[in-house]
C-alpha positions in Angstrom: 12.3 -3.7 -0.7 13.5 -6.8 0.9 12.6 -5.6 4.4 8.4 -5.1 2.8 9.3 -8.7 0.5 9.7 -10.0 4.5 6.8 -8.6 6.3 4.8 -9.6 3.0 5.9 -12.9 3.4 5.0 -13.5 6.9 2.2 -12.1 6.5 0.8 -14.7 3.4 2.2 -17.7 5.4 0.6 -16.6 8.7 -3.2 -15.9 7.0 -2.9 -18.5 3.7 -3.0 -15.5 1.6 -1.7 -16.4 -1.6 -2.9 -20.0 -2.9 -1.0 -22.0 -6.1 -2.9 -20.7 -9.2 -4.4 -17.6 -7.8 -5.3 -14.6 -9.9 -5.3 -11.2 -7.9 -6.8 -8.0 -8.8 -4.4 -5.5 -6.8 -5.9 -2.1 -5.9 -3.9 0.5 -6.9 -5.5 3.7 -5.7 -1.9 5.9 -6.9 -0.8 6.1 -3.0 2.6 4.7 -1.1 0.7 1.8 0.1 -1.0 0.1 -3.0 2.5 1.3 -5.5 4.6 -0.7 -2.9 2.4 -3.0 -2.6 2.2 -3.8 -6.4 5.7 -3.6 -7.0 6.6 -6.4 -4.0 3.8 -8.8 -4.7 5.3 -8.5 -8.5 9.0 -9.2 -7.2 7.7 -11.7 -4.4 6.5 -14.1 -7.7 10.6 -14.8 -7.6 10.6 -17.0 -5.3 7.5 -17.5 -3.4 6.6 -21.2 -2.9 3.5 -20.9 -5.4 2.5 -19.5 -8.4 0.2 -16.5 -9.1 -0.8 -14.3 -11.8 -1.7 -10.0 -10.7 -3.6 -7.9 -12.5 -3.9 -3.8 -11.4 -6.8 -2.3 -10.9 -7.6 1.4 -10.4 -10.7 2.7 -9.6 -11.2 6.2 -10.7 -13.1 8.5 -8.9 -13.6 11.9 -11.4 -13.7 14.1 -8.8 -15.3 17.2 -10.5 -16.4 15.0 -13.4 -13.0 14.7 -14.3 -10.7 12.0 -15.6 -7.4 11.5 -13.4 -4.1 11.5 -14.7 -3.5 7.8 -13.8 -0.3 7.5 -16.4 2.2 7.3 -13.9 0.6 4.0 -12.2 0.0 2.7 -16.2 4.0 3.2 -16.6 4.8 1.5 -13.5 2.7 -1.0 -14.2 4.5 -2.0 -17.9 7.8 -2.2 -16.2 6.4 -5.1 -14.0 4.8 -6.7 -16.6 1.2 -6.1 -15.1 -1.8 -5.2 -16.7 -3.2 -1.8 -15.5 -7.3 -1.5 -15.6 -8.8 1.5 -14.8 -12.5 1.8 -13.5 -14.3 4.8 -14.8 -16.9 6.0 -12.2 -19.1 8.4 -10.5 -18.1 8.1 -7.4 -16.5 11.4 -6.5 -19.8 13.2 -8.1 -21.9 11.0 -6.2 -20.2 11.4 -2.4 -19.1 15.1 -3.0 -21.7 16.7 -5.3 -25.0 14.7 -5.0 -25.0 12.9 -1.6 -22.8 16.3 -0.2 -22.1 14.0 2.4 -20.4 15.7 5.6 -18.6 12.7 6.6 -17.9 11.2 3.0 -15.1 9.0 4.2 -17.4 5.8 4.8 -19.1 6.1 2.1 -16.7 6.6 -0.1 -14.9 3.8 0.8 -17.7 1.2 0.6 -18.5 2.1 -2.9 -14.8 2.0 -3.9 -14.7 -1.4 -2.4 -17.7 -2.6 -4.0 -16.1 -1.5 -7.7 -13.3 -3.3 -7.3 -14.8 -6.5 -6.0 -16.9 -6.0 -9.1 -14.1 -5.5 -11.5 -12.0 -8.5 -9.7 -14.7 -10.8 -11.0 -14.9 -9.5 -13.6 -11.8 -9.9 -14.6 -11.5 -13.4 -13.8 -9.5 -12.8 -10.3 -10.2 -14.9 -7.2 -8.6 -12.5 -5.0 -8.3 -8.7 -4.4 -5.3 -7.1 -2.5 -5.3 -4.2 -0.9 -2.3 -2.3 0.8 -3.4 -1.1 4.0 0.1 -1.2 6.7 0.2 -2.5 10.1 -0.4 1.5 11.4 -3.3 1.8 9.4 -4.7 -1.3 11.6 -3.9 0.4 14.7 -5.8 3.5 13.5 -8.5 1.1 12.6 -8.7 -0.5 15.8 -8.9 3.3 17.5 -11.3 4.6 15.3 -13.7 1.6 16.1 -13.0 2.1 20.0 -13.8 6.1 20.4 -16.1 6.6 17.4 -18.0 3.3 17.8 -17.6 2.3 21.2 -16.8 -1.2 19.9 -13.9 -3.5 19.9 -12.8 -4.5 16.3 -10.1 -4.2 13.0 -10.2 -5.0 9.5 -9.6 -8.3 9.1 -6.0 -9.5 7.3 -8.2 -12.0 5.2 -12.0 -11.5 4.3 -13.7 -13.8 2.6 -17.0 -13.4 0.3 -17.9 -17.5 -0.2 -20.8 -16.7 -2.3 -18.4 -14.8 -4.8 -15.8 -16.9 -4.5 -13.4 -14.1 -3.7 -11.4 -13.1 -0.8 -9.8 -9.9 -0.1 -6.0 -9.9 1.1 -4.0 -7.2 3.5 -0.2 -8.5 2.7 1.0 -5.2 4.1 -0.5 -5.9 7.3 2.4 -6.3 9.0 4.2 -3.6 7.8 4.7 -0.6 9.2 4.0 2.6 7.6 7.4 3.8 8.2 9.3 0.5 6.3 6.5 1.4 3.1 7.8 5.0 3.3 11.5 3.7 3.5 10.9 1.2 0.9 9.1 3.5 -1.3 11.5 6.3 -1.0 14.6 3.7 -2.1 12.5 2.5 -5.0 11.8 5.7 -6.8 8.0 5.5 -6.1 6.0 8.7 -6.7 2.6 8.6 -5.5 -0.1 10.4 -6.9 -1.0 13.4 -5.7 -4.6 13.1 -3.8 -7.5 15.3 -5.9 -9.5 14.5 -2.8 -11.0 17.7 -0.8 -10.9 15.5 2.5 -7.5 14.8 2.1 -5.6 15.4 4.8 -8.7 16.3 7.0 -10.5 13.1 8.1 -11.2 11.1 11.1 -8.0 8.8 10.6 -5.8 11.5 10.1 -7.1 12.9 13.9 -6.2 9.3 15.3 -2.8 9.3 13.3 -1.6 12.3 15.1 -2.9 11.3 18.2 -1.1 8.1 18.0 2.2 9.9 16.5 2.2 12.4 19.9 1.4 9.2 21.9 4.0 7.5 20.7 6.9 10.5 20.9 5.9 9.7 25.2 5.2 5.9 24.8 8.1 4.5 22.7 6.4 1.4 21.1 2.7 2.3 22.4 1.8 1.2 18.2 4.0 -2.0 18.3 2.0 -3.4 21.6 -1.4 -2.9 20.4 -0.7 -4.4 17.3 0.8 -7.1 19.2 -2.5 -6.9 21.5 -5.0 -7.2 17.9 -2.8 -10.7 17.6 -3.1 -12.2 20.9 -6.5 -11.2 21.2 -7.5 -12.8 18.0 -9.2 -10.0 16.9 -11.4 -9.9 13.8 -8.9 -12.7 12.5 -5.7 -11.6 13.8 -3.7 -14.1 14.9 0.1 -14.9 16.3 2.5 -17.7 15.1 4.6 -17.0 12.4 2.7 -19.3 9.9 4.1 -22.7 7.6 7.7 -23.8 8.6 10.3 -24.4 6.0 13.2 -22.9 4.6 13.4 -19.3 4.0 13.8 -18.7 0.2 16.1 -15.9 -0.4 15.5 -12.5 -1.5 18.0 -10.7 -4.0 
């Protein structure tokens, strides 16, 4: 955990993140990246230089109709001390069953994005965190370049001023291999995907493609993250953020 508490760190100093008084809705879909996410941003409250409150939000698709089995993320979330919502919707009946979309990815995620910025209001939150990694930006940046012909990322902070929320990546500098590590260590389970595109998307194509890549290209996914940094793409940014004293990490 303290190797995530650090990239987390670094990355809320280097993008303002995390304000004094902030409440933040954390979206906790049930995989590695949200779990690990929830659990360090609840440890980081130790002895980060300001003061915030979570909350944990799970949006749930009912795929088939069905409610999910989301007890596992409610008992994780009682051990931090965090209150665990979870968002009843249509979602999965809507992409899969009614739209029958053939490339439901997009979708999908726009309309689980839009019910959790809903629910972040509506629970009072000023910010929503998500737990995309440093690898998932890479992919990001590659889907945009073949698919799209375009140059572009998510962006580690986006802001929505006429809600006044923002939505926070502090896992963007972490690699996907130090969330699997830290996960691993920490007894996280995730939950197992209902999804019938698991496993079988666009991303997953990329993730291979960069995972052969790199087996010939030793650090081919460490430059071009550097490269989304230097360029100042879509917000990215070098410098390693507010100087001070390192508080330490137990």
């Amino acid at each position: 955990m303290q190797k995530i508490l650090g990239y987390l760190r670094k990355a809320c100093e280097r993008y303002d993140m995390i304000a004094d008084g902030d409440m933040i809705a954390v979206g906790v879909s049930g995989g590695k990246d949200s779990l690990v996410l929830l659990k360090a941003l609840a440890e980081y409250r130790r002895f980060a230089p300001v003061s915030y409150g979570l909350q944990a939000v799970t949006v749930d698709m009912r795929l088939g109709g069905r409610d999910t089995d989301l007890s596992y993320i409610t008992q994780l979330c009682a051990a931090l001390g965090v209150e665990h919502t979870v968002l009843p919707t249509d979602i999965g009946q809507v992409v899969f069953d009614v739209r029958k979309e053939p490339n439901p990815c997009s979708l999908c995620a726009r309309m689980r994005r839009g019910a959790l910025l809903g629910e972040t209001e509506r629970l009072g939150c000023n910010k929503l965190a998500l737990g995309h990694n440093n690898d998932d930006a890479v992919e990001t940046f590659f889907m945009n370049l073949f698919n799209e012909g375009r140059i572009g990322c998510f962006s580690p902070v986006t802001r929505y001023p006429d809600r006044g929320l923002a939505l926070i990546r502090p896992l963007v500098l972490a690699p996907e291999k130090a969330v699997i590590s830290c996960a691993r260590r920490n007894g996280i389970t995730p939950v197992k995907s209902g999804c019938p595109e698991d496993k079988h998307t666009a991303r997953e194509e990329i993730k291979a493609w960069l995972t052969e890549r790199e087996k010939s290209d030793r650090g081919f996914t460490v430059r071009i993250s550097g490269a989304l940094e230097r360029g100042e793409i879509d917000g990215w940014r070098c410098g390693s953020g507010k100087q001070g004293n390192s508080p330490k990490m137990n």
